[in-house]
C-alpha positions as CSV (number, residue, x, y, z in Angstrom):
1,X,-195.9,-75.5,-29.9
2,X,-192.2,-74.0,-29.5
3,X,-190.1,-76.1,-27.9
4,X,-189.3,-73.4,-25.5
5,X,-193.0,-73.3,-24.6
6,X,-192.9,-77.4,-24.1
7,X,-190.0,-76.7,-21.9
8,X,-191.8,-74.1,-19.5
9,X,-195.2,-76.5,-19.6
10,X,-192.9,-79.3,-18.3
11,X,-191.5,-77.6,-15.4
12,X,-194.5,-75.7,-14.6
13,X,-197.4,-77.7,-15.6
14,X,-200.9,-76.9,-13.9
15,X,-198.8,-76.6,-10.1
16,X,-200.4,-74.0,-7.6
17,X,-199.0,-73.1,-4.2
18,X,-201.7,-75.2,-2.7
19,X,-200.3,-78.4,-4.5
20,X,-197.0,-77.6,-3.5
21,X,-198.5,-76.8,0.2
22,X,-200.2,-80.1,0.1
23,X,-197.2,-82.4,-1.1
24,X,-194.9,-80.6,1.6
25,X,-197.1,-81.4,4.1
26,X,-197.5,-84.9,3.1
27,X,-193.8,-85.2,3.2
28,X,-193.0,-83.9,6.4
29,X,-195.5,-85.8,7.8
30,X,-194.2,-89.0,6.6
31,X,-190.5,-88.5,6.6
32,X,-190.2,-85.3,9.0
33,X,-189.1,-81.9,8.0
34,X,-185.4,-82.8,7.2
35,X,-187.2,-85.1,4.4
36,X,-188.4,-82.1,2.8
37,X,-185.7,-80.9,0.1
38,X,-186.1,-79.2,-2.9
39,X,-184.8,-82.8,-4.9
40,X,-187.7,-84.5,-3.3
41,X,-190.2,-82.0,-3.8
42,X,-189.4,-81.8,-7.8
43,X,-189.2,-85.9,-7.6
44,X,-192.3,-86.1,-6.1
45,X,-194.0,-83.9,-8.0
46,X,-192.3,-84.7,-11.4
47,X,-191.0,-81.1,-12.7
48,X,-188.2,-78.8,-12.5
49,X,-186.3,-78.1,-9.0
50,X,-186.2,-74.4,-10.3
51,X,-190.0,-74.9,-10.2
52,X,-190.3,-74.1,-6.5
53,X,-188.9,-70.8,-7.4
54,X,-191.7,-70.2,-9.4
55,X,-194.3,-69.8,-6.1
56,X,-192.3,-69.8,-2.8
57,X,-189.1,-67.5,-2.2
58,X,-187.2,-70.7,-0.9
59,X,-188.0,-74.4,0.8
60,X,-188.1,-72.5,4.5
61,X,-191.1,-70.4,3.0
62,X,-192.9,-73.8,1.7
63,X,-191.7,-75.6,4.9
64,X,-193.6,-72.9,7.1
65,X,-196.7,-72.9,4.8
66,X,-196.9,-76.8,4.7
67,X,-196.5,-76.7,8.6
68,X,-199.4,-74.4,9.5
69,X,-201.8,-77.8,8.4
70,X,-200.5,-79.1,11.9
71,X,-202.5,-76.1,13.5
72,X,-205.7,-78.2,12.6
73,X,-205.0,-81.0,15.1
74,X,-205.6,-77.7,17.4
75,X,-208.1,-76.8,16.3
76,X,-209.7,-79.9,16.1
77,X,-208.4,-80.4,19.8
78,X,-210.5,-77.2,20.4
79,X,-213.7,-77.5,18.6
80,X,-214.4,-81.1,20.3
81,X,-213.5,-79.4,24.0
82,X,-215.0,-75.9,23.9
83,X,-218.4,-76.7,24.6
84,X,-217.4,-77.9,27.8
85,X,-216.3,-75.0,29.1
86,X,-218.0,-72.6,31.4
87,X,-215.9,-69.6,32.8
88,X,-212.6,-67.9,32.1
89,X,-210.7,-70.2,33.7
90,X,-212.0,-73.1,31.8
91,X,-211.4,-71.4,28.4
92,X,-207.6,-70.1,29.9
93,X,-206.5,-73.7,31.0
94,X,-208.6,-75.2,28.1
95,X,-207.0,-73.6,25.5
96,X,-203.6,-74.1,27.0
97,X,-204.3,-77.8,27.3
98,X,-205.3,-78.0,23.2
99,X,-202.0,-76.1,22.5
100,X,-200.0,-78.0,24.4
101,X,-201.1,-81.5,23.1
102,X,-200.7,-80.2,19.7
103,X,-197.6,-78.7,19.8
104,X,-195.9,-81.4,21.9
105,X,-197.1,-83.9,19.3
106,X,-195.9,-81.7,16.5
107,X,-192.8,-80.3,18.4
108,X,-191.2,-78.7,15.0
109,X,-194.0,-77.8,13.4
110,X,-195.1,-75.8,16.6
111,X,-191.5,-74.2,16.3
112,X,-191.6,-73.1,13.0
113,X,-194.9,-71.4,13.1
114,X,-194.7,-69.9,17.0
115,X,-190.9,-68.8,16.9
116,X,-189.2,-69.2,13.4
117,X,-187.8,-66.0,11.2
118,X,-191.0,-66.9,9.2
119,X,-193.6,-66.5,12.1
120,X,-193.5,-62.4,11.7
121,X,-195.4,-63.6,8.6
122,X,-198.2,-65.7,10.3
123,X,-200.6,-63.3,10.4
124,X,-200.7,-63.1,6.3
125,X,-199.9,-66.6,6.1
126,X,-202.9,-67.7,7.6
127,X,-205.3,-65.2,5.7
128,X,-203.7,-66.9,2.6
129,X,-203.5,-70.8,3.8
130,X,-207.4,-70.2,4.7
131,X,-207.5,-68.9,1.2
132,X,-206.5,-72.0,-0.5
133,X,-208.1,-74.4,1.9
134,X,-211.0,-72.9,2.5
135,X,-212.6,-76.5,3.8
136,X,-210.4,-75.6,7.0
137,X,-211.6,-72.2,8.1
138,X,-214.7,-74.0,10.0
139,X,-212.3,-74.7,12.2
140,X,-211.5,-71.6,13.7
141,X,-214.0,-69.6,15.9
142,X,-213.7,-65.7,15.5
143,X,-212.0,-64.8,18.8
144,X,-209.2,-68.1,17.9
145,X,-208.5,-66.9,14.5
146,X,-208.4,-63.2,16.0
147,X,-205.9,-64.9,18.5
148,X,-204.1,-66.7,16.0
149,X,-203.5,-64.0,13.8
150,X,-201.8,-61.8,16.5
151,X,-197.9,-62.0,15.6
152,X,-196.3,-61.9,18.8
153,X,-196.6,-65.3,20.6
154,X,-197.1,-63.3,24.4
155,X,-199.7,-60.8,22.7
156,X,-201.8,-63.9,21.5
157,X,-201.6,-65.3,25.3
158,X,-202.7,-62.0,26.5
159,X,-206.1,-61.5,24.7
160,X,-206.8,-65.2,26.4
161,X,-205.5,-63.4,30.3
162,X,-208.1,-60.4,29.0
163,X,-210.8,-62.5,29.0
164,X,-209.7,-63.6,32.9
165,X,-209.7,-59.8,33.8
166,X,-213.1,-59.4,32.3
167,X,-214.3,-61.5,34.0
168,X,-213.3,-59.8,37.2
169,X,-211.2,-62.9,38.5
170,X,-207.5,-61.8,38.2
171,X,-206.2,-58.3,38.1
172,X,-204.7,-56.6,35.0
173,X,-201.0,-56.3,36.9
174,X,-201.5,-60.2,38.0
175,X,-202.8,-61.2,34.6
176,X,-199.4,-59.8,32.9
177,X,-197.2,-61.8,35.4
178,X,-199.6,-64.9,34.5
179,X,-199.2,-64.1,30.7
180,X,-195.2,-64.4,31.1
181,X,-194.8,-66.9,33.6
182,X,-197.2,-69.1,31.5
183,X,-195.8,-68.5,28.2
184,X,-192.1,-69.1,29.4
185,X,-193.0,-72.3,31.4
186,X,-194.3,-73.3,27.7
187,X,-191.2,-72.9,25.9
188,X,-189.0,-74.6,28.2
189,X,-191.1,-77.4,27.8
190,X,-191.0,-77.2,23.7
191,X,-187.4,-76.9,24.0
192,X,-186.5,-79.7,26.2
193,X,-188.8,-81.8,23.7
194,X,-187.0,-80.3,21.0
195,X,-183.7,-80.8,22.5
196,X,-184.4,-84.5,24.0
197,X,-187.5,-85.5,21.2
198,X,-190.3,-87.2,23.0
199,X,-192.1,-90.8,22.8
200,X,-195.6,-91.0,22.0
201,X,-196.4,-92.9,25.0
202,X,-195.1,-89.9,27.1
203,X,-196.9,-87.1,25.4
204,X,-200.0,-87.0,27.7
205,X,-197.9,-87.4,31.1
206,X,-196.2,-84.3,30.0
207,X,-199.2,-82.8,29.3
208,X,-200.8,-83.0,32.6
209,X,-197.8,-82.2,33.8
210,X,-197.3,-78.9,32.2
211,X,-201.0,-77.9,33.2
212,X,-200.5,-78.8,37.1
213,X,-197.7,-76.3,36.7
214,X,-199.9,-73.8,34.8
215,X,-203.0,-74.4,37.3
216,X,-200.2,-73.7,40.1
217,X,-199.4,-70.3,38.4
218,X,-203.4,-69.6,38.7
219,X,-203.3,-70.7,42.1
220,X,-200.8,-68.4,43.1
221,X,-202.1,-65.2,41.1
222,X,-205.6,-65.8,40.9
223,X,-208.2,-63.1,42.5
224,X,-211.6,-65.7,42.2
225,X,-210.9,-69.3,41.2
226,X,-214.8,-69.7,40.4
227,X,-215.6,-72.7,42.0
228,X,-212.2,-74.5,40.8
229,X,-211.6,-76.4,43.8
230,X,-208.2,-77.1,42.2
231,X,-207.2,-73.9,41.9
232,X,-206.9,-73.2,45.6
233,X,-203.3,-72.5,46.7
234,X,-203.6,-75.4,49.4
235,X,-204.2,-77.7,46.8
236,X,-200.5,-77.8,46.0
237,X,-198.9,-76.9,49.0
């Protein structure tokens, strides 16, 4: 073998994007993103920092990719709860309450994927990451991966405020007021935790929380709560 062929077998090896996927996403879980270098990676995966170069454009590319795993806790969050829920508004405040949990237990991650530079690329990056770890796609329903794969953050809300008009229990003006109010209540919360961080203790107090304030938003827009007792404006006033 020429030594220049040794050379390239030692810095490439038998590596795939997946491996470099998985190690990223071990490392980020275990030392946080700013743990994630290009040093470590080669380190950790014994070859050649230009090595990365060989599958990812740069370390925010791998960082994105290695964050979407932190969408399963989601989607686990969603697959146990589903079942449990009966009308519009039970999927709408469901699937808010899943969301939240995750992404205020994975502030950063949620970040990245919902509202970095990389998130235009979601749509094909999930296609792909599904691709590699295929043992993850029975996570996602249809109508969730649809959702998920919708680029802009208030589009993928709206499909989930659709439903609610189908249903004939909000109007279509109301639902879009609903869709922003919810979605920028959201990311003042994800901001203050990403500003301030957040205990672990404190995660499900802000949680309920943030859903008394969406179920307010209902309250106050809503056309037919459904039964939902809770959602009755005197309920809060």
């Amino acid at each position: 073998m020429k030594q220049s062929d040794m050379k390239e077998k030692k810095y490439f090896k038998d590596l795939s994007r997946r491996d470099y996927i998985e190690k990223a996403n071990e490392i980020v879980r275990r030392d946080g993103v700013q743990g994630l270098t290009i040093r470590r990676i080669a380190q950790e995966m014994n070859c050649s920092s230009a090595c990365l170069y060989h599958y990812f454009e740069n370390v925010e590319e791998l960082l994105f990719y290695a964050q979407i795993g932190f969408l399963n806790y989601y989607l686990e969050e969603i697959n146990r709860h589903e079942k449990q829920w009966k009308d519009a508004w039970d999927l709408h405040i469901g699937i808010w309450e899943c969301y939240s949990r995750a992404a205020f237990t994975y502030p950063e991650a949620f970040n990245t994927i919902f509202f970095s530079s990389m998130s235009k690329k979601l749509p094909s990056a999930l296609r792909e990451y599904y691709e590699l770890f295929p043992e993850h796609i029975n996570l996602v329903s249809p109508h969730l991966r649809a959702m998920l794969e919708t680029p802009d953050f208030f589009d993928r809300d709206m499909q989930m405020c659709e439903k609610c008009v189908a249903a004939g229990v909000i109007s279509e003006e109301k639902a879009r007021y609903m869709n922003r109010y919810v979605c920028m209540l959201y990311k003042g919360y994800l901001k203050g935790i990403l500003d301030s961080g957040i205990e672990s203790q404190d995660i499900e107090g802000l949680v309920e929380r943030f859903l008394r304030e969406v179920r307010l938003l209902i309250a106050l827009l809503a056309d037919d709560v459904q039964g939902h007792e809770e959602l009755l404006p005197e309920s809060y006033f």
